[in-house]
C-alpha positions in Angstrom: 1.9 -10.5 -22.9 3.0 -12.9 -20.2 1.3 -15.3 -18.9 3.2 -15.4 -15.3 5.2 -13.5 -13.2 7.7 -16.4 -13.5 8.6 -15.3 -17.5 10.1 -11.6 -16.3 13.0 -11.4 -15.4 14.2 -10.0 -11.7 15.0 -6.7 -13.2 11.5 -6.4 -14.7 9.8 -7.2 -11.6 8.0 -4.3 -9.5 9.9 -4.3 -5.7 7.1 -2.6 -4.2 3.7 -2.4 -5.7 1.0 -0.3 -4.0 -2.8 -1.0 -4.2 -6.0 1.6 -3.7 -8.4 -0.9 -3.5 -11.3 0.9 -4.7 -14.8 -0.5 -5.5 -15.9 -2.2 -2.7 -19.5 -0.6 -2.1 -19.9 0.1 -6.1 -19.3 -3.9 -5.7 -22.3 -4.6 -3.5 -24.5 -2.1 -4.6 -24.4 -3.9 -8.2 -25.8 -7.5 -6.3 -28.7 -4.6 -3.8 -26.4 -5.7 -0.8 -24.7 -3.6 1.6 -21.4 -1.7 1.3 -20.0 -3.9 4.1 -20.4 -7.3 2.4 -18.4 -5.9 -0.5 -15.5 -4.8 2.2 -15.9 -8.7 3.1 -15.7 -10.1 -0.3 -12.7 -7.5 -0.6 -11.0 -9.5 1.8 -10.6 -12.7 -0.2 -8.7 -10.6 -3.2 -6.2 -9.2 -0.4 -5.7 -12.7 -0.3 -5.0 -13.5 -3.6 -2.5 -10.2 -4.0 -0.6 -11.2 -1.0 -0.2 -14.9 -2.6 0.6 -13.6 -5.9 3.3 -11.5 -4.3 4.8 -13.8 -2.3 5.0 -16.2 -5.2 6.3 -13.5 -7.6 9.3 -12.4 -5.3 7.8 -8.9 -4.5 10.1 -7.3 -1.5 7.0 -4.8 -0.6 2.8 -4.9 -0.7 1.2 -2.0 0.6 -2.9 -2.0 0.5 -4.7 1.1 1.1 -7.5 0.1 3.6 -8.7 3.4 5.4 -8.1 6.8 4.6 -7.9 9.3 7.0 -10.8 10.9 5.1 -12.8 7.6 5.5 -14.2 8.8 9.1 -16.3 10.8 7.0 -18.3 7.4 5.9 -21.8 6.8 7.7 -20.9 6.2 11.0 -22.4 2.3 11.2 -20.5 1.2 7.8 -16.8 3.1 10.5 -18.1 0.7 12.5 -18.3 -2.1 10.8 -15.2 -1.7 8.8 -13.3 -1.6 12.1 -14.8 -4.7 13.0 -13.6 -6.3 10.0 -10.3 -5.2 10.3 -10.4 -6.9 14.3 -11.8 -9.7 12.2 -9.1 -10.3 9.8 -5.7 -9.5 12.1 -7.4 -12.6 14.2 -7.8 -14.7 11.2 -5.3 -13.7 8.7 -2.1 -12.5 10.9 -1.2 -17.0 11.5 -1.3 -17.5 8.3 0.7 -14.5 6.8 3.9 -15.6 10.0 3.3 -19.3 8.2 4.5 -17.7 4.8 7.0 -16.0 6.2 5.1 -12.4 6.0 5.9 -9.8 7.8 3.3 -7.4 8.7 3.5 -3.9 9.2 0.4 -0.9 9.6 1.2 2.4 8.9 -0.9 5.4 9.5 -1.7 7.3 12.7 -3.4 4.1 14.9 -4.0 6.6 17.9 -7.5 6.8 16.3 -8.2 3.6 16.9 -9.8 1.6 19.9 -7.8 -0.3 22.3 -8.8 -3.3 21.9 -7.8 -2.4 17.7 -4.0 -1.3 18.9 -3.7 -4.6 21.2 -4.7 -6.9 17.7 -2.4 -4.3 15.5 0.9 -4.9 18.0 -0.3 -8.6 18.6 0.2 -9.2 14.9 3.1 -7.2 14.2 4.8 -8.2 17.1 4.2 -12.4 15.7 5.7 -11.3 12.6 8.3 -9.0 13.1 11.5 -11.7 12.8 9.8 -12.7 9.5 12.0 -12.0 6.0 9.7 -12.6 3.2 7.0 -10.1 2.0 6.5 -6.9 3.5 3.1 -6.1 3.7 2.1 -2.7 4.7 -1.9 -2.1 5.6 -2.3 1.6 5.5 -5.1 2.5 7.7 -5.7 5.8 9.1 -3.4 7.0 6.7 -3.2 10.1 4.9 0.0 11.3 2.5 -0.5 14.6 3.9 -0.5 13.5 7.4 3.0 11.4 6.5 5.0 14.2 5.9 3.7 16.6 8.4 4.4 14.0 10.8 7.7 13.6 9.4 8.5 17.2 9.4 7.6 17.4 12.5 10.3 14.6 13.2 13.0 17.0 11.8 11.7 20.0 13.2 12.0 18.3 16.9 16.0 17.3 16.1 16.3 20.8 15.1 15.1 22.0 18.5 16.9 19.9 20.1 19.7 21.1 18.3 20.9 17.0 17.3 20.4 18.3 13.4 21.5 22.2 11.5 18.9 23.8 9.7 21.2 23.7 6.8 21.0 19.6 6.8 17.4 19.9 6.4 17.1 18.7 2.7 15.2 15.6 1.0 17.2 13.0 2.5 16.3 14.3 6.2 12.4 14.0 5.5 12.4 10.9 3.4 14.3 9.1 6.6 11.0 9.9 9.1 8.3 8.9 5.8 6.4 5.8 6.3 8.0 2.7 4.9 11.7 5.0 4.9 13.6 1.2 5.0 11.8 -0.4 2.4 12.2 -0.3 -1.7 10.8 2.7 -3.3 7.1 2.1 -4.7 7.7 1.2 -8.4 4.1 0.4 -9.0 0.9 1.7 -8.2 -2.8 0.2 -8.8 -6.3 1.5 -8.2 -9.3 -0.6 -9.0 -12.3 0.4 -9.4 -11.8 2.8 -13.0 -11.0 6.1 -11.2 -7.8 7.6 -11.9 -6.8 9.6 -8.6 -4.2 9.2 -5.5 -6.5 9.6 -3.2 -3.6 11.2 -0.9 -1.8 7.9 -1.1 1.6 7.8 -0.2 2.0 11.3 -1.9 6.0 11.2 -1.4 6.6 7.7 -1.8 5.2 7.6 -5.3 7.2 10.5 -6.7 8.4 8.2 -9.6 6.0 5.2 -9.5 4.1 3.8 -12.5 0.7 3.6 -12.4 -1.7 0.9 -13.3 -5.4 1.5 -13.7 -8.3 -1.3 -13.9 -12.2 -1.0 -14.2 -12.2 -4.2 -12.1 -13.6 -3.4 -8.9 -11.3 -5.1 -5.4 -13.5 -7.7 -4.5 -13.1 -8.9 -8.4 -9.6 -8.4 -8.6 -7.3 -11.7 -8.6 -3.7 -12.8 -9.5 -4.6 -12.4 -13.2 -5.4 -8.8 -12.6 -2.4 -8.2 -10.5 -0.2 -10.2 -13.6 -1.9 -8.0 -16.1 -0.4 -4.7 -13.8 2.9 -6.1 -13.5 2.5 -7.3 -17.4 1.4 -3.6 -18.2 4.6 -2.2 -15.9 7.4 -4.5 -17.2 6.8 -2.6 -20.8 7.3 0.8 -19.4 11.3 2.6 -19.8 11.3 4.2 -16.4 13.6 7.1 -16.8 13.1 8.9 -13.7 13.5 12.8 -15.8 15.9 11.4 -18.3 15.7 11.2 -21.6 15.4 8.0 -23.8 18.6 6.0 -24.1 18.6 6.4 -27.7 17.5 9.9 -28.4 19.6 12.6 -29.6 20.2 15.4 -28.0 18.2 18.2 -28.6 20.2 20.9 -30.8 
């Protein structure tokens, strides 16, 4: 195993790795506290991934933070959850420009208050000239909702008659997907020990590798995140092919 991120080489190196960050209220039940201060203690390991892939060379981070089916959560722990994320654009967005991050959130933000959009363009607006990481918060976000949204893109050039049915193929949908300019997802983690997507980024991980941990988020640091990127630089990613070195099948 290696023991940093500095020992694989570029080629072995994830480009874009996305998190579920799952575990959060399991978390704080464990210590009789409330799900929110396990959201809190989250945020200290969102921390730690961002450092670790800034330091690592990562081109993309994406972090799963809200679901679209997370309005279905007790109404006070919504609430509190929203003021957390308030919370940590104010507190967090200085210090990600001062690394050189550039911050973008994907999902359908319309949801949100106004005084949550105004914090959301703040931050992205502070970071957009940035050129290291690209970290994607995905909140409101659904990988269902992505590519009916995206469909519906195409289906409005149609209309308008600026694209032919005929051109309507994979290409065409892929360019109105969130994240469409950024590296494919090579890597996906959940914490938390379940093994599901969770309708996360259903088209972006067609051919991603996967990475699950019993380690709930607010426990999971850099060594975690090595271990995943450890874990992914021993896969052969053959995208449907065969095996370099098999035969071919008589």
């Amino acid at each position: 195993m290696n023991s940093s991120g500095e020992n694989l080489s570029e080629s072995m190196m994830p480009k874009h790795v996305a998190i579920i960050m799952d575990g959060n209220g399991r978390w704080a039940k464990q210590r009789g506290k409330f799900r929110i201060t396990g959201h809190r203690a989250g945020v200290e390991s969102v921390r730690s991934s961002v450092r670790f892939a800034v330091k690592n060379k990562i081109s993309s981070l994406t972090l799963y933070a809200f679901s679209s089916e997370n309005w279905k959560r007790p109404e006070k722990e919504v609430s509190s959850l929203m003021d957390l994320f308030v919370f940590a654009l104010d507190n967090e967005v200085k210090n990600l420009h001062k690394n050189n991050v550039k911050l973008k959130i994907i999902g359908d933000v319309s949801r949100f208050s106004e005084t949550l959009r105004k914090r959301i363009d703040k931050a992205e607006a502070l970071t957009a000239d940035n050129t290291g990481l690209q970290l994607n918060i995905a909140a409101n976000y659904g990988g269902r909702w992505d590519i009916v949204n995206s469909v519906k893109q195409v289906y409005g050039k149609v209309s308008r008659g600026e694209l032919s049915i005929d051109d309507v193929d994979e290409c065409a949908i892929s360019q109105h997907i969130c994240m469409h300019d950024q590296e494919n997802v090579d890597l996906v983690i959940r914490t938390g020990g379940e093994h599901r997507i969770s309708n996360f980024l259903l088209w972006q991980v067609a051919y991603a590798e996967f990475y699950f941990t019993n380690v709930l988020w607010p426990d999971f640091d850099e060594t975690v995140f090595q271990s995943a990127v450890d874990a992914f630089s021993q896969r052969e990613r053959r995208y449907g092919g065969a095996e370099s070195d098999d035969e071919l099948v008589k």
